[in-house]
One Martini backbone bead per residue (centre of mass of N, CA, C, O) as a GRO file, in nm:
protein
   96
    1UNK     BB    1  -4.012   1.136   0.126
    2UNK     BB    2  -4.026   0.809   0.101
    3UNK     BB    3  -4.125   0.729   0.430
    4UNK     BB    4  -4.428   0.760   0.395
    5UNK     BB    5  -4.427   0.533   0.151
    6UNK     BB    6  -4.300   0.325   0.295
    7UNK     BB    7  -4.471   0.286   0.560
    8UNK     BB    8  -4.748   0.241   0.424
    9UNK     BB    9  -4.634  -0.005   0.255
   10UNK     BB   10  -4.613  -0.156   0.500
   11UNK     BB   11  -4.898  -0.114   0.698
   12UNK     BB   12  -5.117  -0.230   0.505
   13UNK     BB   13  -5.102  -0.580   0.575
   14UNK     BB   14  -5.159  -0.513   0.896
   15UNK     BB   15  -5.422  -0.411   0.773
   16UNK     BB   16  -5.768  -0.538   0.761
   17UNK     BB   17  -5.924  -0.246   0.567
   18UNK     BB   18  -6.184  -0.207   0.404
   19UNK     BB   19  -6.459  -0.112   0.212
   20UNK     BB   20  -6.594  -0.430   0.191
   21UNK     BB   21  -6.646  -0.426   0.464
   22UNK     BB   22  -6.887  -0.545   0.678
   23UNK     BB   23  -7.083  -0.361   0.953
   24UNK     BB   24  -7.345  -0.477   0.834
   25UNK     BB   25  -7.633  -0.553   0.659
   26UNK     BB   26  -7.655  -0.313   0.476
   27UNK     BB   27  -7.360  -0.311   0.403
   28UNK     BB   28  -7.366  -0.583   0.243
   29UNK     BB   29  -7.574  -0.507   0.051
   30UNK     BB   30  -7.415  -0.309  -0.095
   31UNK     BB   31  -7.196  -0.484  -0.170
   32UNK     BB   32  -7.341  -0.679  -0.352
   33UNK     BB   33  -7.407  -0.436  -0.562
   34UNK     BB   34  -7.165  -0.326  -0.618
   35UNK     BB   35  -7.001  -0.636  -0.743
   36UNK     BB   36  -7.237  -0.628  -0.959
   37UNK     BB   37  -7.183  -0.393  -1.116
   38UNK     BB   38  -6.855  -0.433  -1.165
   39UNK     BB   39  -6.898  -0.719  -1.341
   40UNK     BB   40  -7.069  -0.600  -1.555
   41UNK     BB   41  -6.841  -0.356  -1.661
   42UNK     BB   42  -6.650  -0.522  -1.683
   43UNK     BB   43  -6.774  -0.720  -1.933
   44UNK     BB   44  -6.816  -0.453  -2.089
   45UNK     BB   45  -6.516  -0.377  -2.126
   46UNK     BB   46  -6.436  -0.633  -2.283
   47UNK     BB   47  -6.611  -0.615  -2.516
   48UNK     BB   48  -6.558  -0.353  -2.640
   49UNK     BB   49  -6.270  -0.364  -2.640
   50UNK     BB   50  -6.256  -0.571  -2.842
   51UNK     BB   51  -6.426  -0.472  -3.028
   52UNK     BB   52  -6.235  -0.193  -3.077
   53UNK     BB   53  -6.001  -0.379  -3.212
   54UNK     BB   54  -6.080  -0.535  -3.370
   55UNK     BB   55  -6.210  -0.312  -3.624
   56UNK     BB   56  -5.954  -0.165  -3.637
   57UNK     BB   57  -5.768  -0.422  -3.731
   58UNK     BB   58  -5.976  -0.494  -3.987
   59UNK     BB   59  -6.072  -0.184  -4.103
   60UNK     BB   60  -5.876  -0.041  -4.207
   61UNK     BB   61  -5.681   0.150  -4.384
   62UNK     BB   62  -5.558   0.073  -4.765
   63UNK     BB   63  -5.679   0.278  -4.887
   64UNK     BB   64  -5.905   0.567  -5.083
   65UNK     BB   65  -6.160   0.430  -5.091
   66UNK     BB   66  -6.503   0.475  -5.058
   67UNK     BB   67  -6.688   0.316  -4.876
   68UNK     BB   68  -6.985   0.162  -4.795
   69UNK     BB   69  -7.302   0.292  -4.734
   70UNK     BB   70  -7.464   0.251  -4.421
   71UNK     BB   71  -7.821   0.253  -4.334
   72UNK     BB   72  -7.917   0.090  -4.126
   73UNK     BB   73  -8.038  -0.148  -3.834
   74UNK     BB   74  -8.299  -0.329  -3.706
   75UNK     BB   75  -8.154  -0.506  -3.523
   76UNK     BB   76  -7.913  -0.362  -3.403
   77UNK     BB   77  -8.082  -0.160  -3.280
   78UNK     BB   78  -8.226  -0.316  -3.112
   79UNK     BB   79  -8.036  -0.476  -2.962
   80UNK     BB   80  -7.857  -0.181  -2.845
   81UNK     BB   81  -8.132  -0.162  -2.661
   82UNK     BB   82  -8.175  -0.399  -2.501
   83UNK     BB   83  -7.938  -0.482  -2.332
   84UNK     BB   84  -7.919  -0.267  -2.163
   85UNK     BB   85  -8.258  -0.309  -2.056
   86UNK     BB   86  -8.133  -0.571  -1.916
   87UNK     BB   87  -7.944  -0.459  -1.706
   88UNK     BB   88  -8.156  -0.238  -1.605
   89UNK     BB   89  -8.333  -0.471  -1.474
   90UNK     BB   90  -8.153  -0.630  -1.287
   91UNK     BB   91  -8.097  -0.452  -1.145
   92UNK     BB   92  -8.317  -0.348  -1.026
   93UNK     BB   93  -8.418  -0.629  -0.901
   94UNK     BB   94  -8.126  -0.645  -0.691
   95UNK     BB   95  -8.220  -0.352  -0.557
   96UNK     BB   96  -8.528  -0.439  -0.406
   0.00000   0.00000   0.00000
C-alpha cells in the first residue's frame, strides 16, 4: 500500500514537468494570465480574511445588549462596488 506513495514521491524531484512550464507562445500567455489571477485572489483573501478574525474579534459579544441597528452606508456601499470593478476591468485589459 506504502509502495506506490513512497515511489511517486520519490521521482516527483526527478521529473521537471509543472502545469506553469510553457509549451508555446500561447501557452506562455495563459500562464501569465493564470498567475496574474491568483496573486490577485490571494491578496483578496488575506484582506477578508484578516478582515473576518479582526471584526470577530474586537466585535465578539460580551453581553445580551442589543447593538444599534445601522442601515446604509453609501460610501462603503460605493466602495465594495468600485473595488471589485476595479479588479475585473483590470483583468479584462490584462488579457485582450
Amino acid at each position: 500500500m506504502m509502495t506506490p506513495l513512497v515511489a511517486t514521491l520519490v521521482g516527483v524531484p526527478a521529473v521537471s514537468v509543472t502545469p506553469l512550464d510553457c509549451a508555446g507562445p500561447n501557452a506562455c500567455d495563459i500562464v501569465s494570465v493564470y498567475t496574474s489571477v491568483f496573486w490577485i485572489a490571494m491578496v483578496v483573501l488575506v484582506i477578508v480574511g484578516g478582515l473576518l478574525v479582526y471584526a470577530a474579534l474586537r466585535f465578539r459579544r460580551t453581553d445580551d445588549r442589543e447593538p444599534a441597528q445601522v442601515h446604509g452606508n453609501p460610501r462603503l456601499e460605493i466602495l465594495w462596488t468600485a473595488v471589485p470593478l476595479v479588479i475585473v476591468s483590470f483583468l479584462f485589459v490584462r488579457t485582450t
